[in-house]
VEXFI-143096 format. One record per residue (C-alpha): y, x negated, z; residue number from 1; residue in one letter. Coordinates in Angstrom, 2 decimals. Layout:
BEGIN
NODE      py      px      pz   i aa
NODE       Y       X       Z NUM  A
...
! end
This chain:
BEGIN
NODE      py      px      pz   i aa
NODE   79.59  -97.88   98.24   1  X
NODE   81.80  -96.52  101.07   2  X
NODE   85.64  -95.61  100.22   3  X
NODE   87.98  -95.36  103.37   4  X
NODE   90.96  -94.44  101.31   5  X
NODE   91.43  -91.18   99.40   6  X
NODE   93.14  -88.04   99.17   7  X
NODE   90.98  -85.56   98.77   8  X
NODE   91.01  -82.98  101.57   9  X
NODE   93.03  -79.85   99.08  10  X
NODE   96.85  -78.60   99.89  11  X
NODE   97.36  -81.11  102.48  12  X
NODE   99.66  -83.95  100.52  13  X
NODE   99.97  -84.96   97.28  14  X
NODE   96.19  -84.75   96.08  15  X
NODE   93.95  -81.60   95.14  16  X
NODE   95.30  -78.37   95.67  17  X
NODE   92.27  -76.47   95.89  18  X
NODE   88.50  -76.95   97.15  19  X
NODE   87.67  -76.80   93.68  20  X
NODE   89.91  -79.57   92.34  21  X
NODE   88.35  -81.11   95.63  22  X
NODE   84.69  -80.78   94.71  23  X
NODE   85.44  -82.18   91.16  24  X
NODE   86.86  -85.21   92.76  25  X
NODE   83.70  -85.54   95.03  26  X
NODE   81.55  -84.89   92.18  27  X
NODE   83.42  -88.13   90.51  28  X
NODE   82.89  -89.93   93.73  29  X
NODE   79.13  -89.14   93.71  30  X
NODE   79.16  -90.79   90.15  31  X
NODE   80.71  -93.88   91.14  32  X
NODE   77.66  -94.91   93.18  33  X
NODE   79.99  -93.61   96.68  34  X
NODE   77.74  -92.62   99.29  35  X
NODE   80.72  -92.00  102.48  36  X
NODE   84.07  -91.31  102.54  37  X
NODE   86.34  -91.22  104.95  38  X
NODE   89.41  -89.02  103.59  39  X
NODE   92.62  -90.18  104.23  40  X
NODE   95.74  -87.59  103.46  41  X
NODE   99.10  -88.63  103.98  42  X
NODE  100.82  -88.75  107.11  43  X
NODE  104.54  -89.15  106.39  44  X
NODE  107.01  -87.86  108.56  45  X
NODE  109.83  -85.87  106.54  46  X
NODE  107.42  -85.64  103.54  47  X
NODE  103.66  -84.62  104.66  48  X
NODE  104.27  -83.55  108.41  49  X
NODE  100.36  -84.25  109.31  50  X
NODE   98.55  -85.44  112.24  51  X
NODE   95.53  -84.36  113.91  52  X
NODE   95.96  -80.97  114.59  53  X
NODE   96.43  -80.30  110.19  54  X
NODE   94.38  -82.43  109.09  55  X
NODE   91.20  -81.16  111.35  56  X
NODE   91.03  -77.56  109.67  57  X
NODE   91.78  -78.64  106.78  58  X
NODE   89.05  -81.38  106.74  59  X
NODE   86.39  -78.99  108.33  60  X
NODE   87.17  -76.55  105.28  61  X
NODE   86.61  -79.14  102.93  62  X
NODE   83.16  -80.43  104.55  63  X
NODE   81.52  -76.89  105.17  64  X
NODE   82.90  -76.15  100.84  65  X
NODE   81.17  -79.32   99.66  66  X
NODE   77.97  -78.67  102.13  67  X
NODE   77.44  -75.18  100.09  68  X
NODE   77.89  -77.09   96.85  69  X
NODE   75.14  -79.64   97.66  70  X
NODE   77.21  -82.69   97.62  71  X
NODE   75.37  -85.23   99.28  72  X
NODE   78.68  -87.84  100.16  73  X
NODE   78.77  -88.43  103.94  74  X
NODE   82.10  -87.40  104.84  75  X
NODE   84.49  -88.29  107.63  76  X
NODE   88.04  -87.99  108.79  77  X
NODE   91.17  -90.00  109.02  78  X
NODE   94.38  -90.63  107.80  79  X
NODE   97.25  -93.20  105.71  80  X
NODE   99.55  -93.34  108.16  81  X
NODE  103.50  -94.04  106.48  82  X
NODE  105.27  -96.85  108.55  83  X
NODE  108.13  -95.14  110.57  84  X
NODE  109.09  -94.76  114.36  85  X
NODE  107.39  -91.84  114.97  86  X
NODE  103.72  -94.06  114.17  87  X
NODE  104.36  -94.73  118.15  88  X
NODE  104.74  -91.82  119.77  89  X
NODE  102.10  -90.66  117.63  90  X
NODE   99.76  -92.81  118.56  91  X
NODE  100.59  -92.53  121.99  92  X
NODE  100.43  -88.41  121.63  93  X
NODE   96.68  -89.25  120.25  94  X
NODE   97.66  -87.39  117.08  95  X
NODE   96.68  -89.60  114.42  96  X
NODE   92.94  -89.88  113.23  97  X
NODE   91.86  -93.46  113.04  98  X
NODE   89.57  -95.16  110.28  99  X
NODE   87.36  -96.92  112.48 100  X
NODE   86.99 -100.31  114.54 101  X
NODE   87.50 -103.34  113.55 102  X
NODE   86.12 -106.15  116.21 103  X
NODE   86.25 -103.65  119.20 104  X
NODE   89.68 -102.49  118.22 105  X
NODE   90.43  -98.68  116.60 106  X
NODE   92.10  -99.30  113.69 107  X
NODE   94.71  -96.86  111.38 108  X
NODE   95.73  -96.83  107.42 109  X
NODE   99.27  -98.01  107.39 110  X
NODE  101.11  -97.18  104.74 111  X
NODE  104.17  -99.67  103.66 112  X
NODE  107.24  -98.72  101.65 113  X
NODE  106.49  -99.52   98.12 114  X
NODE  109.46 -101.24   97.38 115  X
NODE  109.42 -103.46  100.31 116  X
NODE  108.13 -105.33  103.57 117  X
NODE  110.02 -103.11  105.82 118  X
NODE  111.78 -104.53  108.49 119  X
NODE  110.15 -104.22  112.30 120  X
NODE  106.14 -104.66  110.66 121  X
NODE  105.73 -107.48  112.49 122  X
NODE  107.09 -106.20  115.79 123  X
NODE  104.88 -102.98  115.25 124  X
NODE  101.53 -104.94  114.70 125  X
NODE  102.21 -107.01  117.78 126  X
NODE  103.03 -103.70  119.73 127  X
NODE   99.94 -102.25  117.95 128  X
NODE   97.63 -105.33  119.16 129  X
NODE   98.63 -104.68  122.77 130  X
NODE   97.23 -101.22  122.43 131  X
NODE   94.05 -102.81  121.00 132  X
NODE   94.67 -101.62  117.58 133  X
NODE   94.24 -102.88  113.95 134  X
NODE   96.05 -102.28  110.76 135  X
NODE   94.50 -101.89  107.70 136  X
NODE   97.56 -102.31  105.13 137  X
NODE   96.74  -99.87  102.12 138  X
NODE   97.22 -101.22   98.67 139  X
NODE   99.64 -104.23   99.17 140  X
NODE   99.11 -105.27   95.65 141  X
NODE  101.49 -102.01   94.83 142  X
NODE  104.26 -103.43   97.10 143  X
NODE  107.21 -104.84   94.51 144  X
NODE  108.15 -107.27   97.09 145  X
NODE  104.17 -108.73   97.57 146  X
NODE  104.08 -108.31   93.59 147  X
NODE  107.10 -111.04   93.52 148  X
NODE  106.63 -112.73   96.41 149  X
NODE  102.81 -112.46   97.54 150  X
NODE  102.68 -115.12   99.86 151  X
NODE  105.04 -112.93  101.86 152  X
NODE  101.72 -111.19  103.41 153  X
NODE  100.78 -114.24  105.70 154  X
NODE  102.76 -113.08  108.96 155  X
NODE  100.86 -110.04  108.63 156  X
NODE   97.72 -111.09  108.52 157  X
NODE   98.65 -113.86  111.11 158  X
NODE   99.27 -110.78  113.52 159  X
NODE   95.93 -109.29  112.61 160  X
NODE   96.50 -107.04  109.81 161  X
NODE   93.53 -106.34  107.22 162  X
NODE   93.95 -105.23  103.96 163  X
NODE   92.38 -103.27  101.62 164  X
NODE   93.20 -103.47   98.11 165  X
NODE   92.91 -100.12   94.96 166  X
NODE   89.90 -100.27   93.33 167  X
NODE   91.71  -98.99   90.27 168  X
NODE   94.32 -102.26   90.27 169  X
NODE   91.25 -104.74   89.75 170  X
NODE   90.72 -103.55   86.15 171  X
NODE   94.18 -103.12   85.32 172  X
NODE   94.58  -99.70   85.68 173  X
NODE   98.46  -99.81   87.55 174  X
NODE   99.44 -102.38   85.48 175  X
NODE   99.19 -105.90   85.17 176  X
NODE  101.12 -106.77   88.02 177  X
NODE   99.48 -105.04   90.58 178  X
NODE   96.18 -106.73   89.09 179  X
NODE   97.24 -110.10   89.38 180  X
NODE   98.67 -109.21   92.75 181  X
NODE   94.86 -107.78   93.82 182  X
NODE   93.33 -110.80   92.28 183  X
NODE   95.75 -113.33   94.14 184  X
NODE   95.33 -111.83   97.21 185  X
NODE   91.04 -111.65   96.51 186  X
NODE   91.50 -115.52   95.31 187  X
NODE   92.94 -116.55   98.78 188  X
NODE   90.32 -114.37  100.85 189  X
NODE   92.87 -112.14  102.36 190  X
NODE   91.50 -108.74  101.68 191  X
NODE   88.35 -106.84  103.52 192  X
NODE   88.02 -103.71  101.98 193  X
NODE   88.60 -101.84   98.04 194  X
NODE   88.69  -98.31   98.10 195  X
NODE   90.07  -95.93   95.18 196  X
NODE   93.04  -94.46   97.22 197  X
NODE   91.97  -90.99   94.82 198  X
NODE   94.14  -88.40   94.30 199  X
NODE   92.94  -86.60   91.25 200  X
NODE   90.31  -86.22   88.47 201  X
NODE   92.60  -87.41   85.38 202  X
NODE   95.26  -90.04   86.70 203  X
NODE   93.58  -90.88   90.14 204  X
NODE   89.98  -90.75   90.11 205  X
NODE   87.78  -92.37   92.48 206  X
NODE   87.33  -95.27   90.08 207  X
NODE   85.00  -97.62   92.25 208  X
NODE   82.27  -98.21   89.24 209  X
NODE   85.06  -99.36   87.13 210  X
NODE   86.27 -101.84   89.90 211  X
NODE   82.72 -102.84   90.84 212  X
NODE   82.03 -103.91   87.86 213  X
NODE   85.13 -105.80   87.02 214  X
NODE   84.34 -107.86   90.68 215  X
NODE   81.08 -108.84   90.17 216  X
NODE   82.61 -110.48   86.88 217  X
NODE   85.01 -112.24   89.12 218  X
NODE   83.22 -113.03   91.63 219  X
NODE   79.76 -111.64   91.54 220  X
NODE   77.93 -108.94   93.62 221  X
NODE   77.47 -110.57   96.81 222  X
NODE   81.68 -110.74   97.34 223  X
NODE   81.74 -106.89   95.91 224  X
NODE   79.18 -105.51   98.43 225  X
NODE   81.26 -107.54  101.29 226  X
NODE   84.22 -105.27  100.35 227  X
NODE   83.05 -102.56   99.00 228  X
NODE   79.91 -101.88  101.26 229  X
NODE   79.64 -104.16  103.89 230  X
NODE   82.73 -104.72  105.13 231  X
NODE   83.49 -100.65  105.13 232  X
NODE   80.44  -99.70  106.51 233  X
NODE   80.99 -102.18  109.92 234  X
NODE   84.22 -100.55  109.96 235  X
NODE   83.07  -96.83  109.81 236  X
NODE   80.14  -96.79  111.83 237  X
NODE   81.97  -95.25  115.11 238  X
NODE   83.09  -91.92  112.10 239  X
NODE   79.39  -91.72  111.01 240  X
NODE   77.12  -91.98  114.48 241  X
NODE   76.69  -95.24  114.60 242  X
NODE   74.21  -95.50  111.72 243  X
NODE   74.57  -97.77  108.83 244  X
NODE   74.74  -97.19  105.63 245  X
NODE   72.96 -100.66  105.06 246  X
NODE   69.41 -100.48  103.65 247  X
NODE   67.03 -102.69  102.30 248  X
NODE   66.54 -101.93   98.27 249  X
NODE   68.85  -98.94   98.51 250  X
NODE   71.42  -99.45   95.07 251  X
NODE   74.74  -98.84   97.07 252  X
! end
């Protein structure tokens, strides 16, 4: 499996703060059958002032740590990027690391509010389409006003939003709201991608088994590799060289 949302890079946002709480995390990873990772800290202006220039080092530190350690995850650099003004003139500055491409586009991790559908999203992905990028909207099943009111995602994904859903929601491990929130939006084939949006060992661990397992009850493996391997890996492919992760009889 490939997860494109985690926090894992150490002392950086609100995940690890060490290379060794790191490598424990990757070492969980490795156990959930993930293979690549693209690590995703925070970038949340007034609360985790990254961009490029931070997150680089930081993410170099972290690769070269877990090289010496023999961890055999593929990893690769971007970022969850918090809805704001500043996403613009970041963008434009060339200071945020993207995720990928998404039908010829670069696309970014946006991050909503978690209480709400903030006002100006749909301005901001029409703006963002003009300067041929994508959105992937991180964890909208963890939005209260999508929890109440989840058809209210529609006019995103009318203006070409993707979304990828926690792998730790599906089995019910935020509650049973955000669950039923993943599942609705799973039902009505609105989501691409589940990654484990990690952030430690004991609360938030990289709990893709867990999640994989719980989908291919739902739905069965075919709809599980789609967003949990295929689906991630045509994303990715521009972070990784090109090469795909896809093999024939490899158990990813």
């Amino acid at each position: 499996m490939i997860d494109i949302h985690n926090h894992i890079i150490p002392a950086i946002d609100d995940g690890p703060d060490t290379l060794e709480q790191s490598l424990e995390l990757l070492r969980i990873a490795e156990a959930n059958n993930i293979q690549r990772l693209v690590c995703t800290p925070h970038m949340h202006p007034g609360r985790y002032d990254n961009d490029i220039t931070t997150i680089a080092p930081a993410f170099d530190a972290l690769v070269g740590f877990a090289l010496e350690a023999g961890v055999g995850i593929q990893l690769a650099m971007g970022a969850e990027v918090r809805f704001s003004d500043e996403l613009m003139f970041q963008l434009r500055n060339e200071r945020i690391p993207v995720i990928g491409k998404w039908e010829g586009n670069d696309c970014l991790l946006l991050e909503m509010p978690h209480q709400n559908i903030p006002m100006g999203i749909e301005e901001m992905l029409e703006w963002l389409a003009r300067q041929h990028v994508r959105v992937v909207i991180a964890h909208p099943e963890r939005n209260k006003e999508l929890m109440a009111y989840p058809e209210r995602i529609f006019p995103l994904v009318e203006r070409g939003a993707l979304l990828q859903v926690t792998a730790g929601c599906i089995p019910g491990f935020f509650g049973e709201k955000a669950q039923t929130t993943a599942r609705w939006l799973l039902d009505h084939e609105l989501v691409q991608f589940v990654a484990s949006d990690a952030h430690n060992s004991k609360h938030r661990p990289p709990a893709m088994k867990a999640a994989a397992e719980v989908l291919d009850d739902w739905y069965g493996k075919e709809l599980r590799d789609q967003w949990t391997l295929i689906n991630p890996d045509l994303l990715t492919l521009s972070l990784f060289g090109g090469q795909s992760l896809l093999k024939v009889g490899r158990d990813v």
